[in-house]
N, C-alpha and C positions, 0 to 999 in steps of 0.2 A: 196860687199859680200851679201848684203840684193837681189840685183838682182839676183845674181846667186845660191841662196840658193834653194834645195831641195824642202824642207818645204813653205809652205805659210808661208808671213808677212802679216801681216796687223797694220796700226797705227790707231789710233784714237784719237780725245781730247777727252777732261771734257764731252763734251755733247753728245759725241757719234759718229761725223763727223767723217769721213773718210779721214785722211791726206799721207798717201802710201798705196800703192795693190801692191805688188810684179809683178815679173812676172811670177812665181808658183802659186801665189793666181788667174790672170787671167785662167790661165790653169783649173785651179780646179773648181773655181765660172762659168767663161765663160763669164765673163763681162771684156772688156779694165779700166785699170787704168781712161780713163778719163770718163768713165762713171760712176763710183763709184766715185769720189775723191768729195768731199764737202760734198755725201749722208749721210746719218744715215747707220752705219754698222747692222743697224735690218731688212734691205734689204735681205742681205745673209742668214737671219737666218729665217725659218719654227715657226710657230705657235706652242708651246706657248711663245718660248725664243723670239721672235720678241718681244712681248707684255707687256714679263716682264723686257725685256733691261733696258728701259731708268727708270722704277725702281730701277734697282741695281744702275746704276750711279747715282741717283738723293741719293738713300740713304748714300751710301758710301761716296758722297758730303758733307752730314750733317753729320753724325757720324764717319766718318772714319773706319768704321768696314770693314773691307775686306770678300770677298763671294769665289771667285777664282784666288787671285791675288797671286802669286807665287804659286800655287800650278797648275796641269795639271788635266782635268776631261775628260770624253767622251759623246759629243754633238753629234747633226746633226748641218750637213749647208745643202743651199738650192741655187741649181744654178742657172742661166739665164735661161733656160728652166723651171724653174720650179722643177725639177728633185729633192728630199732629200739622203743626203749620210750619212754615220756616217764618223765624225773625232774627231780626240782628239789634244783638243785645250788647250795650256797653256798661261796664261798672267802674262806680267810682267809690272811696273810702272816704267817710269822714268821722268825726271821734263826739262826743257830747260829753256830757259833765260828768265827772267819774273815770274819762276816760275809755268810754263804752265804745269799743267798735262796732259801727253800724258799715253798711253795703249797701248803697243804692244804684239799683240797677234799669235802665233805661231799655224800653225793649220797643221796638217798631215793625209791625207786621210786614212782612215782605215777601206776602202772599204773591198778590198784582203784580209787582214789580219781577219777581222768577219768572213769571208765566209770561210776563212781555220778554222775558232776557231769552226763557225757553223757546218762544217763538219766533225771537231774533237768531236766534244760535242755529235753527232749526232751518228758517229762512235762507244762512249762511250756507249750511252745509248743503242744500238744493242748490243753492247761484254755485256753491265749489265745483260740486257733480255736475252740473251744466257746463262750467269754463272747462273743469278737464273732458269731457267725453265731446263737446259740438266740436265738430272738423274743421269749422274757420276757426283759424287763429284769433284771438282777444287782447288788446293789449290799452293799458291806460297808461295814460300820462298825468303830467300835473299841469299848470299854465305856465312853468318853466319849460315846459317841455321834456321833464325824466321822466325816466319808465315809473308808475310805481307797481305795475300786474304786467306779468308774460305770461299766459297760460300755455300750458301742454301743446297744446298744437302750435301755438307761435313757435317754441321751441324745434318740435320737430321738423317747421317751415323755414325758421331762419338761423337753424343751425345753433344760436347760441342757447346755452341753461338761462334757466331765470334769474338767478345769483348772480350769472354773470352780466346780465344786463341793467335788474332793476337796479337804481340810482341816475344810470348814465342818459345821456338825451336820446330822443329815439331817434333822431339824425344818423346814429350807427348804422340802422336797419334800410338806408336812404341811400342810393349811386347819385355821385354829384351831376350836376351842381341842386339837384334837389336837398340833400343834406343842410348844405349851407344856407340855404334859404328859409330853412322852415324854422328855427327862432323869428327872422323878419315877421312871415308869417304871424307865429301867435303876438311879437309885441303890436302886429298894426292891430290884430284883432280886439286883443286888450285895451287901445287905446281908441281908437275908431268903432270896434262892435261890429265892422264888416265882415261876414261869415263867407267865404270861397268853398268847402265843401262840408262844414258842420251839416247835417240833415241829411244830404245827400250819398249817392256813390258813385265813382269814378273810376277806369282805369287809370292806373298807374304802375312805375315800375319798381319793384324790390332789391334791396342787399344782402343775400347772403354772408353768413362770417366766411368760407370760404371765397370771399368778391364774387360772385357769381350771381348774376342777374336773374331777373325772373317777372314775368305780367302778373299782375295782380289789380282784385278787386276791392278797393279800399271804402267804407261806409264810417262814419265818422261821426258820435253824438255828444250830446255835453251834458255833466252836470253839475250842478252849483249844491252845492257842499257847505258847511259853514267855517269849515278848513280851509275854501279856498273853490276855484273850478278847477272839474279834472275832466279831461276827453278821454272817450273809450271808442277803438277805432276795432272793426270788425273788418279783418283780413281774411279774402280766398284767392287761392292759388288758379289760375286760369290754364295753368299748364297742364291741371291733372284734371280738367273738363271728362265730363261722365260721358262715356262711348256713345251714346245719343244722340248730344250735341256736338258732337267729334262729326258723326255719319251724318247729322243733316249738313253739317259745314259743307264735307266731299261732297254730296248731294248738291248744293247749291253750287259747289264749282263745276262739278259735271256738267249742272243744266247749263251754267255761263258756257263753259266750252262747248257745248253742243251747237248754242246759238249763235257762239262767233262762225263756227264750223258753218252752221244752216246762210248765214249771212256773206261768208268765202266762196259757197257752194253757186248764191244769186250773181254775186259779184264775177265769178269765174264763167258762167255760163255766159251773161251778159256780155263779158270781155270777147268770150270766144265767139257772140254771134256778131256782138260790133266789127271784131280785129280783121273776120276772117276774109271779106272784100279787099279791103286795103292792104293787108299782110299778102293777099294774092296777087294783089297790081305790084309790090314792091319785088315780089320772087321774078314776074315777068321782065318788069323793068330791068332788072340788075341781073337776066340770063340773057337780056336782048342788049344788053350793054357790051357784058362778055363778049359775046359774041362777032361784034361789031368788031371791040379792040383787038379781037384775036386776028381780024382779015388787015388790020392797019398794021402798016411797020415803021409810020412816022408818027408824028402827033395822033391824040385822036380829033375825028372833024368834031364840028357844030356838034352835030347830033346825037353826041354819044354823049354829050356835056350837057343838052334836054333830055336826056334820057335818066340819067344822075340826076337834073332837079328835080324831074318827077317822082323819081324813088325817094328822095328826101322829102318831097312835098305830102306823101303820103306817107310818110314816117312819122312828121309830125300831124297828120293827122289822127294816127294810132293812139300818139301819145297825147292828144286833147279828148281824143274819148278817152281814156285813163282817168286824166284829171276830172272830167266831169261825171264821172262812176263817183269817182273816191269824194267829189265834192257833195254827193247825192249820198253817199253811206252817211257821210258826219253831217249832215243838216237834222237840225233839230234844237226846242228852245231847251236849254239847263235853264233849271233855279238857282240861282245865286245867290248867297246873302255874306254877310262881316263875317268873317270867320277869326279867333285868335290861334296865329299859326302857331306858335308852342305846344297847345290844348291838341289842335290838333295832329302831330307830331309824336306828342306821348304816348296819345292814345294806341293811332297808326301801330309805333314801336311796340306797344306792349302785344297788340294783336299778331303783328309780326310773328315776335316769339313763343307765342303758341307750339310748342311741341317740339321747341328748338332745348330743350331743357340738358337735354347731354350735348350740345354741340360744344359745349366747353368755350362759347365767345362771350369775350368782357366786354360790357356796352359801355362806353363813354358819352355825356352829352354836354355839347358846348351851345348851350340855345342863350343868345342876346335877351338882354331886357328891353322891355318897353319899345318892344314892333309892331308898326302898325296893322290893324287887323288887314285882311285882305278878302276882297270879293272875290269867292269863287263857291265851289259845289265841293260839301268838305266828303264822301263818300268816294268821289273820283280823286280827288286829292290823297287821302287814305288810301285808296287800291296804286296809287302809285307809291306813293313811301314803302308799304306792305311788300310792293314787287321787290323795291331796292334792295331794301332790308334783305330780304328772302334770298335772293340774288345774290347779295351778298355774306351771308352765313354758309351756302351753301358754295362758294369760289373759297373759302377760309377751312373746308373740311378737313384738305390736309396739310395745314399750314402748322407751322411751328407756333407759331404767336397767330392769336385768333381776337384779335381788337376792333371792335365795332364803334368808329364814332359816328355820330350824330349831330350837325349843329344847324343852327339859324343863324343868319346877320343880314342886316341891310348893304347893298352894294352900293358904291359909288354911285350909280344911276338913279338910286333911290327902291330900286327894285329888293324884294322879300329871296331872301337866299336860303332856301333848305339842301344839305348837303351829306351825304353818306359816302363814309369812307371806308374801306375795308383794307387786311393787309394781306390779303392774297397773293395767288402769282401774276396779277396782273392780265393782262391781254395780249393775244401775239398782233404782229401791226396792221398784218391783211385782216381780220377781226375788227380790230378799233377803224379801221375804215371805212367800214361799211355795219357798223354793228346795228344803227337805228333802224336797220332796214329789214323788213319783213324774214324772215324765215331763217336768218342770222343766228346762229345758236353755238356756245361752245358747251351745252348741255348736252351730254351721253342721249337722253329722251325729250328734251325740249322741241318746242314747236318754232322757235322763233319769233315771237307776235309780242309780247310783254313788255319788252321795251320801243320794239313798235307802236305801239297801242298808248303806251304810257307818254310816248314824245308828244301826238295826235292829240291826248290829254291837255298836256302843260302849254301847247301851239294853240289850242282853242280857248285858254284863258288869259292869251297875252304874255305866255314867257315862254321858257325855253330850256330843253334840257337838254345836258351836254357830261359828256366825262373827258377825264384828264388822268393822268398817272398819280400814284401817292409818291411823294416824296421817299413816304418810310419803305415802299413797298404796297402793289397793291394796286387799287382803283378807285378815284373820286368821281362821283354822280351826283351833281348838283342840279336844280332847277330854280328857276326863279318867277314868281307872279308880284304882277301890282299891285301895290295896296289896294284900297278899297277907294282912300280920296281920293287916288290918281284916275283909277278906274272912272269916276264919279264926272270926275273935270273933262277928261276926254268923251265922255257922253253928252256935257253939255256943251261941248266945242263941236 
């Protein structure tokens, strides 16, 4: 057994002599059994354990206190060449006839195995140097959904130490009702296998430890572990977008404003060359009317009352070129397809807040379950949310309490309800009268079109958007579109 064994043997007496070398201990040492056999096993062994050998034996002799006897530690040995290796050597005591203490000592090279741990350790400290220095935040979980890694920049992102987060769900790091939801999330996934954005990335919105909202861009992977699955979700902050894609944004709004502007400019012309026949029969009429009643001092006759229908008859004539301009701007096909208004909603919000980062407003979102998707064009849908939102962050500037809710629900009519609340001052009443109306502005440098434009929007997909007061304080701006069945039914009726 002793010959065939794996591991190195070695015996030894009382003094240290070398009474067997296996023949794995040749292999290993590179000395034959009869070359060692009589020696001092301080032979095999590197400076300093050579020198403190026949110390331990001599103590251990007089006191019996034992140093490494049943128990395994990790040495070096030193072969015939000279060469030092690490092994881990354990010893044990047994006695033969006479009483003779012998030491047999078990030694197993563990060359290979340092040099995998040194290139694991090595491995670790490059992924450590990667988690602290890359500027998205990194944060793993378990399939319970605790933290078990915050790195350095989650910390700086979301405010908490790592101590203080790793154990607890990352739910914390979540403004509801997303929090609460995302245990659901991983038990469907655990049970079902349905992945919602493992692989992918998505906007979403973040929690601050101070409550304090924020857009972000969430990438989510997985990996199976023999512990268990753990997700590692790679967070960036979209607030602090690189002045590039800042300046193409402006850029792209500029050119949008340019072109509504180029498009007011055709519109305006157009009006002026249609209006300006009929606005001139109308000045006639109603100076040839005057004039008539000024000569009457009783009734006025017949003819001053055709005089009046005619100015009204050309009034609304003005106002059917109007409508047929405005019916000529908005023609054109949209692409429509299912949309789920939640998805898009989040997203909307989190773009929203793009650079809204010190405005100090707490986002609340109250979004319904299980609504039905809805037929429409989700990019013009988003430039309306986007308005609200914006609209509304910027009516909250000086407000004491700065609360931004959000919600979805289906209406009695069956109709998809998105709704933005803000707790502003509200609207003065001549304003809320006429606010949808073109050039309507309680903004210092606002054009007035925005909510124009955004009504035009939600009217060309079958709903309708309207505001109302906040209860708490403030202004609610709800819209509404048809699902998508409803949509579906009324096309084939």
């Amino acid at each position: 057994m002793i010959e065939t064994a794996v591991d190195g043997i070695v015996i030894i007496d009382a003094i240290g002599n070398i009474r067997l070398f296996n023949t794995a201990c040749e292999r290993l040492f590179g000395y034959s059994q009869s070359q060692v056999t009589g020696c001092n096993v301080k032979m095999l062994m590197p400076s300093p354990y050579a020198v403190q050998h026949d110390g331990y034996l001599a103590h251990y002799r007089t006191t019996g206190e034992k140093r490494i006897i049943g128990i395994g530690r990790h040495v070096e040995g030193r072969r015939a060449d000279g060469s030092i290796f690490p092994m881990y050597l354990s010893v044990g005591e047994v006695a033969s006839e006479g009483e003779e203490r012998l030491f047999v000592g078990i030694i197993r090279d563990t060359t290979e195995q340092q040099a995998a741990e040194r290139v694991l350790r090595e491995q670790s400290e490059r992924l450590r140097s990667i988690i602290e220095t890359v500027p998205d935040a990194i944060i793993i979980i378990d399939e319970q959904g605790l933290i078990e890694s915050f790195s350095p920049a989650a910390e700086r992102l979301f405010g908490w130490s790592s101590d203080e987060v790793v154990g607890r769900n990352v739910s914390v790091l979540m403004p509801s009702p997303y929090g609460e939801r995302h245990d659901a999330y991983l038990n469907r996934y655990r049970s079902t296998g349905e992945k919602r954005i493992i692989g992918i990335g998505r906007v979403v919105v973040g929690l601050r430890r101070d409550a304090s909202t924020f857009p972000m861009e969430l990438a989510v992977g997985e990996m199976n572990l023999p512990s268990g699955r753990s997700f590692t979700g790679f967070v960036r902050d979209l607030t602090e977008r690189q002045d590039t894609d800042k300046r193409l944004q402006e850029l792209q709004t500029e050119l949008l404003h340019v072109a509504r502007l180029s498009d007011m400019g055709q519109m305006a012309s157009a009006l002026a060359h249609e209006l300006n026949q009929p606005l001139a029969a109308i000045i006639n009429w109603t100076q040839a009317a005057r004039r008539m009643i000024a000569k009457q001092t009783d009734n006025p006759p017949p003819k001053v009352m055709e005089f009046m229908d005619n100015a009204i008859a050309q009034a609304d004539r003005a106002g059917l070129i109007i409508r047929r301009l405005r019916d000529f701007i908005e023609r054109g096909e949209i692409e429509r397809q299912g949309e789920d208004i939640g998805r898009v909603v989040e997203e909307a919000t989190a773009l929203a807040l793009v650079g809204a980062k010190q405005s100090g407003v707490r986002v609340t979102f109250e979004l319904s379950q299980a609504l039905p998707a809805v037929l429409t064009d989700k990019v013009q849908i988003q430039q309306v949310i986007i308005n609200l939102v914006r609209n509304a962050v910027e009516a909250m500037a000086d407000s004491h309490e700065r609360k931004l809710t959000i919600g979805t629900k289906l209406t009695d009519d069956g109709m998809v309800e998105v709704s933005v609340a803000d707790t502003g001052p509200g609207l003065p009443a001549e304003v809320a009268a006429k606010l949808f109306q073109p050039f309507v502005t309680t903004k210092e440098k606002g054009m007035g079109l925005g909510l124009s434009i955004s009504r035009s929007i939600i009217d060309n997909f079958g709903g309708r958007l309207v505001s109302r007061s906040n209860p708490g304080g403030g202004v609610i701006f709800s819209f509404t579109l048809p699902p998508a069945d409803q949509d579906s039914d009324d096309n084939e009726h």
